[in-house]
C-alpha positions as CSV (number, residue, x, y, z in Angstrom):
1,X,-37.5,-93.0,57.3
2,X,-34.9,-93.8,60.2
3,X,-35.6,-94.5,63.4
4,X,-35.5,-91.2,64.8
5,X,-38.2,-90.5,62.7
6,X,-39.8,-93.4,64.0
7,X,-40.0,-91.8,67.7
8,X,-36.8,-94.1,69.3
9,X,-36.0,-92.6,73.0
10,X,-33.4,-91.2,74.0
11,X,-30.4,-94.1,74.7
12,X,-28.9,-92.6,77.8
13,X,-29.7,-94.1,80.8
14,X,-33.0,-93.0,82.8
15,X,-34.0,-90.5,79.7
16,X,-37.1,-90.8,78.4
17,X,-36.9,-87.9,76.0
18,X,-37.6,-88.3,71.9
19,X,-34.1,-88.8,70.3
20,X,-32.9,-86.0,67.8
21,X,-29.9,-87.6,66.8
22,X,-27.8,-91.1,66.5
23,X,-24.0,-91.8,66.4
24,X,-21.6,-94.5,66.8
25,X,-21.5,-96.1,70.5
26,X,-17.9,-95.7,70.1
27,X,-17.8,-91.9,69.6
28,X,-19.9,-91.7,73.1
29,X,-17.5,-94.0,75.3
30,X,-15.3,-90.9,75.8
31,X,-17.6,-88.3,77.1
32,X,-19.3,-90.3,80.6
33,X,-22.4,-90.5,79.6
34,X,-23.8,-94.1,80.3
35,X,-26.0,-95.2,77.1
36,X,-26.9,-98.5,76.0
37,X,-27.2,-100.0,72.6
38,X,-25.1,-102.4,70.5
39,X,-23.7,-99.9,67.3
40,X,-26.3,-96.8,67.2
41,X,-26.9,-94.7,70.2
42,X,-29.7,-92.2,70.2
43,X,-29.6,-88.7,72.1
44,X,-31.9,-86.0,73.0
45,X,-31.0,-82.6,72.4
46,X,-30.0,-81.8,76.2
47,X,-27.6,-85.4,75.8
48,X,-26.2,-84.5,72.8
49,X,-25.3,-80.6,73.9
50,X,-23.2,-82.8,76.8
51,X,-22.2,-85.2,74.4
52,X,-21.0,-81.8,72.0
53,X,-19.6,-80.2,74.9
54,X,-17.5,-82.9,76.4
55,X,-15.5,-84.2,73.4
56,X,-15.3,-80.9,71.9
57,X,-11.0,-81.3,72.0
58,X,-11.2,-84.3,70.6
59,X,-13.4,-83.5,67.8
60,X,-11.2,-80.8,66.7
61,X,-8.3,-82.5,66.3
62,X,-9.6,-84.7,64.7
63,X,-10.4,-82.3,62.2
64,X,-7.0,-80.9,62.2
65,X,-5.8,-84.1,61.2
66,X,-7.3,-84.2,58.2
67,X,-6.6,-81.1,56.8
């Protein structure tokens, strides 16, 4: 069981919401959101849609790339 599982918050600063997912602190730098964390960072659903939204281009070439 991981730590979402566990109930961890939300890692963006001044959310208190239940986390539904985690990535890499370096995947977030990108999109402006201000988290904190050392490796993991831990988003809500409503963080990670703006998370989604906001490195959507980036994302997809990266995916191109490896094709």
């Amino acid at each position: 069981m991981g730590k979402i599982g566990k109930g961890v918050n939300c890692s963006v600063s001044g959310c208190g919401n239940a986390a539904e997912r985690s990535i890499s602190k370096d995947q977030v730098t990108g999109s402006g959101l201000s988290v904190s964390g050392d490796r993991r960072v831990y988003l809500c659903h409503d963080h990670y849609k703006v998370w989604k939204k906001a490195t959507k281009k980036d994302r997809e070439l990266d995916r191109v790339r490896f094709k």
